[in-house]
C-alpha positions as CSV (number, residue, x, y, z in Angstrom):
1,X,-35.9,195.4,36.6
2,X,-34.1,198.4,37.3
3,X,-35.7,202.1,36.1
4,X,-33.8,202.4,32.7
5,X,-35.5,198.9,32.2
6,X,-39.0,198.6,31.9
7,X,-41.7,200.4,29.6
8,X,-43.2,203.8,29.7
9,X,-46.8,202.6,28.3
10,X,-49.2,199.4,29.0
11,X,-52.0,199.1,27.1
12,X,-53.9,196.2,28.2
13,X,-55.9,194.7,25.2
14,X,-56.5,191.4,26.3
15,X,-60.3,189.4,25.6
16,X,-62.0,186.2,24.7
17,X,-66.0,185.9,23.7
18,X,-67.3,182.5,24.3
19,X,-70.9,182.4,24.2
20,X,-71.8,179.8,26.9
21,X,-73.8,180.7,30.2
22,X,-71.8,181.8,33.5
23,X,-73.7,178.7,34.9
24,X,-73.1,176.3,32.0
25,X,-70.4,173.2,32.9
26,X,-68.1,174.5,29.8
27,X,-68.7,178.3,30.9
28,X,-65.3,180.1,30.2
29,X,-65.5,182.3,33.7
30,X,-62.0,181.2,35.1
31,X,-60.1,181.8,31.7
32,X,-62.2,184.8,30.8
33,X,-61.0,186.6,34.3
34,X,-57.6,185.2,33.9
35,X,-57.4,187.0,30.1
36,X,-59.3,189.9,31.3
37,X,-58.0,191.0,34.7
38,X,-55.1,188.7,36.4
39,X,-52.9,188.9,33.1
40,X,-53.3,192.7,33.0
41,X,-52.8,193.0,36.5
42,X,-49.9,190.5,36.4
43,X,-48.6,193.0,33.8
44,X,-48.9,196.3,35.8
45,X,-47.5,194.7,38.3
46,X,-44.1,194.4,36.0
47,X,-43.9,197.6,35.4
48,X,-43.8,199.4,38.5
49,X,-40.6,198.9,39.2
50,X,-39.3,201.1,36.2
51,X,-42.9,203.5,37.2
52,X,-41.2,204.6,40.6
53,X,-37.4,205.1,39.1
54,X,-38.9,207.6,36.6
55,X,-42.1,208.7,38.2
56,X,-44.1,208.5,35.1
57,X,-46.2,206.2,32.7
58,X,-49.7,205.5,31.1
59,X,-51.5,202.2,31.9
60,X,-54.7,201.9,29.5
61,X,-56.5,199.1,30.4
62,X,-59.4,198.1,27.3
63,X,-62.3,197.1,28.4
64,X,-66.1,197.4,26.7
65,X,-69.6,199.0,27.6
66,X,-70.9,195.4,27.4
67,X,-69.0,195.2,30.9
68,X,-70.6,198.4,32.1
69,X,-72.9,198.7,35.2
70,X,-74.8,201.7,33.7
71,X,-75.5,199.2,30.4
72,X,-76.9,196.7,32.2
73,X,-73.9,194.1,32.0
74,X,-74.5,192.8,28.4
75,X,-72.1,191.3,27.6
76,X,-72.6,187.1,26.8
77,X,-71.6,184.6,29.2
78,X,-68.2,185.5,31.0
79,X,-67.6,188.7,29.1
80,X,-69.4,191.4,30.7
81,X,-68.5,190.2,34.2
82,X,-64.7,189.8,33.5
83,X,-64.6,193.3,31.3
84,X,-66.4,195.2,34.3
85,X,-63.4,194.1,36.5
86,X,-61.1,196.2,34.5
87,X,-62.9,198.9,35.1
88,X,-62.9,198.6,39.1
89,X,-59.0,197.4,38.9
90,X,-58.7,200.9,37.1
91,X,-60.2,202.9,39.8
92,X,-59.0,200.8,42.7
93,X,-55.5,201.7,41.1
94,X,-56.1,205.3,41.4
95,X,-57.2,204.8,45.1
96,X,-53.6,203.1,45.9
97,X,-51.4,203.9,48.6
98,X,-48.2,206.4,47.6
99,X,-46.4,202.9,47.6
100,X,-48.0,201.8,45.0
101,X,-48.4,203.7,41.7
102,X,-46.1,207.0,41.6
103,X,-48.1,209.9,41.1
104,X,-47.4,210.7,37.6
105,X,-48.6,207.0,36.2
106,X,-52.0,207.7,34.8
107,X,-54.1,204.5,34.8
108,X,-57.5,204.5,32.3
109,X,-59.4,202.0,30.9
110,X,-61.4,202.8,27.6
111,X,-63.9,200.9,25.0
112,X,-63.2,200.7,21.7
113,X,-66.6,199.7,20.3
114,X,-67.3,197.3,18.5
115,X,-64.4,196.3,16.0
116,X,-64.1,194.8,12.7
117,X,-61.8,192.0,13.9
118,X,-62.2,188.2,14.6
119,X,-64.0,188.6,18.0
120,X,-66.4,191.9,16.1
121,X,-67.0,190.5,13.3
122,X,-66.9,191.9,9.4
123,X,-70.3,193.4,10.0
124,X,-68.5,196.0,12.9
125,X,-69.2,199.3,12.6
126,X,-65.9,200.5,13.4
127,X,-62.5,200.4,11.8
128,X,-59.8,198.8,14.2
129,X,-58.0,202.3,13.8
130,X,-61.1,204.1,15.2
131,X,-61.2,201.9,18.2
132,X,-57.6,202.6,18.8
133,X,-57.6,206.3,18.5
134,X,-58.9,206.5,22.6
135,X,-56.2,203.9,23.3
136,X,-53.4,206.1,21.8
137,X,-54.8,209.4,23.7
138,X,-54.7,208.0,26.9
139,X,-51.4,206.6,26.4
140,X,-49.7,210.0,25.3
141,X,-51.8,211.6,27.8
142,X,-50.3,215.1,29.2
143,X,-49.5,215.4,33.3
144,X,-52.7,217.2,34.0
145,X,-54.8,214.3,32.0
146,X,-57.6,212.5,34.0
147,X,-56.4,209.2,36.1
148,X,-59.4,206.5,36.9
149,X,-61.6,206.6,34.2
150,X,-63.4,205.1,31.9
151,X,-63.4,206.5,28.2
152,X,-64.6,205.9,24.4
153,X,-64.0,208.9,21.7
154,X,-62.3,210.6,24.2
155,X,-65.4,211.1,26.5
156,X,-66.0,209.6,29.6
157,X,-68.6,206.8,30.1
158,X,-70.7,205.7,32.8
159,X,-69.8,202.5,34.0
């Protein structure tokens, strides 16, 4: 991939929900982090080859305050553990070596809430267009934006 190659913008909006206990034989755990971290990861990983020939880009990772230390991990089975690691891969990110991500890729993750779509449900309190609006911010974010956080409505949460 060469820089004129490549893409500007990730967002990372990847998730499954499976109910089942971490400890359950049918527990979801290996696909969950596979979904939820190694494919994102996988995907960054693509794109930093066209990231250091222009210098710039916006990763936004999605993640959810059901994966969030400060909320107590709520998510059910697999979920809250696999969308926590977005959240560390983001702020390990920031912490890279100059060899890694060029100084003027901003890397974010962000919640949307909870979503009227087939993994929300029709009883979500939140249009799919409000959970995207933190999404598109980050992405267009301007070079003095913040790098290595977690956000919803623009605001940063605790994690």
């Amino acid at each position: 991939m060469t820089a004129a190659a490549g893409f500007d913008i990730l967002v990372n909006n990847a998730g499954i929900l499976n109910r089942v206990s971490l400890l359950a034989p049918e527990s979801d755990f290996d696909t969950a982090m596979q979904v939820m971290v190694a494919g994102p990861l996988d995907l960054i990983r693509l794109g930093l080859p066209h990231w250091r020939g222009t210098g710039w880009g916006r990763i936004v990772n999605l993640s959810s305050d059901r994966g969030s230390f400060a909320a107590g991990l709520e998510g059910s089975g697999a979920y809250g553990v696999a969308k926590a690691a977005p959240n560390a891969l983001t702020k390990a990110l920031t912490k890279a070596t100059p060899h890694d991500l060029p100084p003027g890729v901003k890397v974010n993750a962000m919640c949307p809430g909870r979503v009227t779509t087939r993994m929300g449900g029709d009883a979500a309190p939140r249009s799919p267009e409000k959970g995207a609006e933190t999404a598109l911010w980050l992405a267009l974010l301007p070079e003095d934006g913040p790098t290595g956080g977690v956000f919803r409505d623009g605001r940063p949460l605790d994690w």
